[in-house]
C-alpha positions as CSV (number, residue, x, y, z in Angstrom):
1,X,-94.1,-120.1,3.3
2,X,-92.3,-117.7,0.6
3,X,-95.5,-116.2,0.0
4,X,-96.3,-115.1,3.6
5,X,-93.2,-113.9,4.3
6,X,-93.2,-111.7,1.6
7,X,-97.2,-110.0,2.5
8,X,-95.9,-109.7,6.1
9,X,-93.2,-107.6,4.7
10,X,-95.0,-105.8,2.7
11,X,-97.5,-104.8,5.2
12,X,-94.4,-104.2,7.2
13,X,-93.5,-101.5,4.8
14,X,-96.6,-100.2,4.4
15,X,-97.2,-99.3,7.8
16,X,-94.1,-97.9,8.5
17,X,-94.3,-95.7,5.8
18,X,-97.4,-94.1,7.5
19,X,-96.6,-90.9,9.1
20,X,-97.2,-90.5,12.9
21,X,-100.1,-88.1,13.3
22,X,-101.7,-86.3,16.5
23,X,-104.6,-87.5,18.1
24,X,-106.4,-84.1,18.0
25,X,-106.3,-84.0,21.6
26,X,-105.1,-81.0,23.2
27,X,-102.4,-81.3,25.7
28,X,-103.7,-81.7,29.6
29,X,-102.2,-80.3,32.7
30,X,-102.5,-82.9,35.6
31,X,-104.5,-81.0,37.1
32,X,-107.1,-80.8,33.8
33,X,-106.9,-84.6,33.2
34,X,-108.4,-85.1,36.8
35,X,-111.3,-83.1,36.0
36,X,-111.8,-84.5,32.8
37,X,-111.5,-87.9,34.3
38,X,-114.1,-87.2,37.2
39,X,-116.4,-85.3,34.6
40,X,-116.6,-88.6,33.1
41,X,-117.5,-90.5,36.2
42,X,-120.4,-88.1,36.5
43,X,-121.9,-88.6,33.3
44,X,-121.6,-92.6,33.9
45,X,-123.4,-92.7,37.1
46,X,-125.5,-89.5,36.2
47,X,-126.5,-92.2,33.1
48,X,-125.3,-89.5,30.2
49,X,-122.2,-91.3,29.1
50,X,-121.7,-89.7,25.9
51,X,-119.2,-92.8,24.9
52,X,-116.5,-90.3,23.3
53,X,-114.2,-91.3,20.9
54,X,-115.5,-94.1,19.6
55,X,-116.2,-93.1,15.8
56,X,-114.5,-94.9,12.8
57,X,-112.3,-91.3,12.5
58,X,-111.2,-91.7,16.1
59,X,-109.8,-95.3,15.4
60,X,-108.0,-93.8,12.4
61,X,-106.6,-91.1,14.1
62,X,-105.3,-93.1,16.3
63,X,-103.8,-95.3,14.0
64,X,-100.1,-95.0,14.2
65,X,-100.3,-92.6,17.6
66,X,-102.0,-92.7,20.8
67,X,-102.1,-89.6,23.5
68,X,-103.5,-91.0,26.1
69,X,-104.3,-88.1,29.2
70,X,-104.0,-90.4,31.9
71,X,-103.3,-93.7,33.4
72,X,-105.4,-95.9,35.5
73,X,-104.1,-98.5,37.6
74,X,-107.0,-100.8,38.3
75,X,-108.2,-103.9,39.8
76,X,-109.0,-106.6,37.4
77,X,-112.4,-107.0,38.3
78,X,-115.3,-107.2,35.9
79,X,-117.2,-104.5,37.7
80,X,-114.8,-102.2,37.5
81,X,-114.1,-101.4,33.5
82,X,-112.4,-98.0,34.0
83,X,-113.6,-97.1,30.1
84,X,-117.0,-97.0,30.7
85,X,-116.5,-95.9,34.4
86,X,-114.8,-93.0,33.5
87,X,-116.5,-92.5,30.1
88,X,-113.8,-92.8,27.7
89,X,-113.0,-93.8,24.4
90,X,-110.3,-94.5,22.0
91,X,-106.8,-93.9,22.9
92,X,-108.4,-91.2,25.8
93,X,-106.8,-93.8,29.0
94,X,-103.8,-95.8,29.5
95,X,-105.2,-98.6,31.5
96,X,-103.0,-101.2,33.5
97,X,-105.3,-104.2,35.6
98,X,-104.6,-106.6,37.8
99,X,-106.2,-108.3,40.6
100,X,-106.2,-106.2,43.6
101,X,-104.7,-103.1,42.1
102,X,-101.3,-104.4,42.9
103,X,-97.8,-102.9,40.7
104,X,-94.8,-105.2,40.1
105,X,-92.3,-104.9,38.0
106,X,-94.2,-105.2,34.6
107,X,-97.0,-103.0,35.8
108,X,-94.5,-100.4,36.6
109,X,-92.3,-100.6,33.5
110,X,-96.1,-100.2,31.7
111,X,-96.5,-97.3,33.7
112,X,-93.2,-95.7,33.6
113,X,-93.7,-96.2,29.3
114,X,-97.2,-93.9,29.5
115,X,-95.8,-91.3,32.0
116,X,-92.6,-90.8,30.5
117,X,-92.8,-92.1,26.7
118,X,-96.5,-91.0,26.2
119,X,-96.5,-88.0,28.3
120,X,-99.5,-89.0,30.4
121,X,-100.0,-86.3,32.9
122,X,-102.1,-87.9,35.2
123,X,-101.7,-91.8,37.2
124,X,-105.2,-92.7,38.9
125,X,-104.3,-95.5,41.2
126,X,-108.6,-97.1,41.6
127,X,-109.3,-99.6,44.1
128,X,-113.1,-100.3,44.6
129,X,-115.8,-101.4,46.9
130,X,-115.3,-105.5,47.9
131,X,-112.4,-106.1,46.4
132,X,-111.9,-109.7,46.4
133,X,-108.4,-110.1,45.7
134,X,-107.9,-108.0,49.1
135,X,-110.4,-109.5,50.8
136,X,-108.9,-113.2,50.4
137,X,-105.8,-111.7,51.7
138,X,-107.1,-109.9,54.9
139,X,-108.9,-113.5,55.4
140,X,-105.7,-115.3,55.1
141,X,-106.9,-117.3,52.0
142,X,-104.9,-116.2,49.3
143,X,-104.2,-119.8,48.7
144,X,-107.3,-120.8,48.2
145,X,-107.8,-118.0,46.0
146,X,-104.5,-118.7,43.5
147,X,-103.4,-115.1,44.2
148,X,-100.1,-116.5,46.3
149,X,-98.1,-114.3,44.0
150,X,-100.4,-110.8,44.4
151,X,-100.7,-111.6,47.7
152,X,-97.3,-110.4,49.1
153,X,-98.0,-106.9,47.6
154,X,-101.4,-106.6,49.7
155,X,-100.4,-107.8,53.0
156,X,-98.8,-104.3,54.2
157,X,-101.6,-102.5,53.6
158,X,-104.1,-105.8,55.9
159,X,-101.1,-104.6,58.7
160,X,-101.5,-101.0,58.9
161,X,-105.8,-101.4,58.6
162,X,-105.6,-103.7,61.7
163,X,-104.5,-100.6,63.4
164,X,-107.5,-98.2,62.4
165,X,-111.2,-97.7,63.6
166,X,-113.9,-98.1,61.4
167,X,-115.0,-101.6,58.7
168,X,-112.0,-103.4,58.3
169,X,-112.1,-104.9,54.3
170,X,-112.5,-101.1,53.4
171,X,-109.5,-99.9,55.3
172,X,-107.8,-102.7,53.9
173,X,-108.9,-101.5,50.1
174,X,-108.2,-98.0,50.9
175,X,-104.5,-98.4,52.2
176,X,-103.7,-100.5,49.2
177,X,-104.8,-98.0,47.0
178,X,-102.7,-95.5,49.2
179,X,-99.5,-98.0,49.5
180,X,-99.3,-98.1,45.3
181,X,-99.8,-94.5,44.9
182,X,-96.7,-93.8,48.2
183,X,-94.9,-96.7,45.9
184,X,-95.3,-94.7,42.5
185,X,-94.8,-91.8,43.6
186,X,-91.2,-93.0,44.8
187,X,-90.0,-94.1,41.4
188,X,-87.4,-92.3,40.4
189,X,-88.6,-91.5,37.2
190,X,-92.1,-90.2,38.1
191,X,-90.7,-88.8,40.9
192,X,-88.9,-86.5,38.6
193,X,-92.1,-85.9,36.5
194,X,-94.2,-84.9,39.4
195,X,-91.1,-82.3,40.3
196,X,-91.3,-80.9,37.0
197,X,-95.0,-80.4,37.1
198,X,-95.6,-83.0,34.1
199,X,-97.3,-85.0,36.2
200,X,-99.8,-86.1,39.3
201,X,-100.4,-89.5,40.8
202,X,-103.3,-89.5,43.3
203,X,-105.7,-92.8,44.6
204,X,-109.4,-93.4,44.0
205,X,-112.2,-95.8,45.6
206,X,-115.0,-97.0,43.3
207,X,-118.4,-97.1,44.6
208,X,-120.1,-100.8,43.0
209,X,-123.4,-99.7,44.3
210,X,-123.5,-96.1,43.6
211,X,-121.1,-95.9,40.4
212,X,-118.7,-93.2,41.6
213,X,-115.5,-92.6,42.0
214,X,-114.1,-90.9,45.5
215,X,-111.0,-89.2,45.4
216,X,-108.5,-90.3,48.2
217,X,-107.0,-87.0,50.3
């Protein structure tokens, strides 16, 4: 017991001893991150994914610091893994995922932490094509799907889709993506960084059969 204690605490010292170093990566404006982020989308689907950021230098370099140029607020779903969707590596996104693209409390403190604490200049708020979390929820089966707890967060968005023309699961999708990006964008601390210019918070809809990423106006 003696013995572990003291090799924790010695690794303890070791690694606090290590300076903090930059990531190499040069500062993005908002506006910059979104490109970078939708370049990436187009080498994925394009099939040129370059997988950036990957190398054994990379994961030292990101060691003791990360710098990560944006934040993605995504659905939990298998299909949907914004690293390789967006094709990024190491330290490059600050990702946060949970069924149905949904923010609480805890997803919020994570993303307040990247925005303000990390200096992430960019939030990407992705819903995607069949979402099943929203799905269950416009269906009323949310218990039947053990998402009881999610499902409060999506039911605003299934009441202002019943209202509007066109397939009814994807307006559903789409004004839950918009509802978390009006509810982020209300937070008093990113409000403050999107006033300042330090940041941009805007939605997304992933294609599953076509691989891209639409930007929502």
């Amino acid at each position: 017991m003696l013995k572990t204690f003291f090799k924790v605490f010695f690794l303890l010292a070791i690694s606090l001893s290590i300076p903090s170093c930059s990531t190499g990566k040069k500062k993005l404006t908002p506006a910059q991150a979104l490109h970078n982020l939708m370049e990436g989308n187009k080498r994925y689907i394009q099939g040129h994914s370059i997988h950036p950021d990957e190398t054994e230098q990379r994961r030292e370099m990101t060691l003791t610091k990360q710098e990560p140029f944006a934040v993605i607020v995504g659905c939990s779903d298998s299909r949907v893994p914004p690293e390789i969707v967006f094709d990024q590596g190491l330290g490059d996104i600050f990702v946060i995922r949970v069924a149905g693209n949904v923010v609480g409390p805890l997803e919020q403190d994570s993303i307040e932490f990247a925005a303000e604490k990390l200096n992430a200049p960019l939030i990407l708020v992705l819903g995607h094509q069949n979402c099943g979390a929203v799905t269950a929820v416009a269906n009323g089966q949310a218990k039947e799907n053990d998402i009881e707890n999610i499902a409060p967060f999506i039911e605003p968005a299934i009441e202002k889709a019943k209202t509007l023309p066109g397939n009814f699961i994807t307006n559903c999708i789409l004004e839950n993506v918009k509802l978390v990006v009006a509810h982020l964008k209300a937070n008093p601390v990113l409000a403050q960084l999107i006033k300042l210019g330090k940041l941009k918070i805007v939605g997304g809809y992933y294609e599953l059969d076509q691989g891209n990423v639409i930007l929502l106006p």
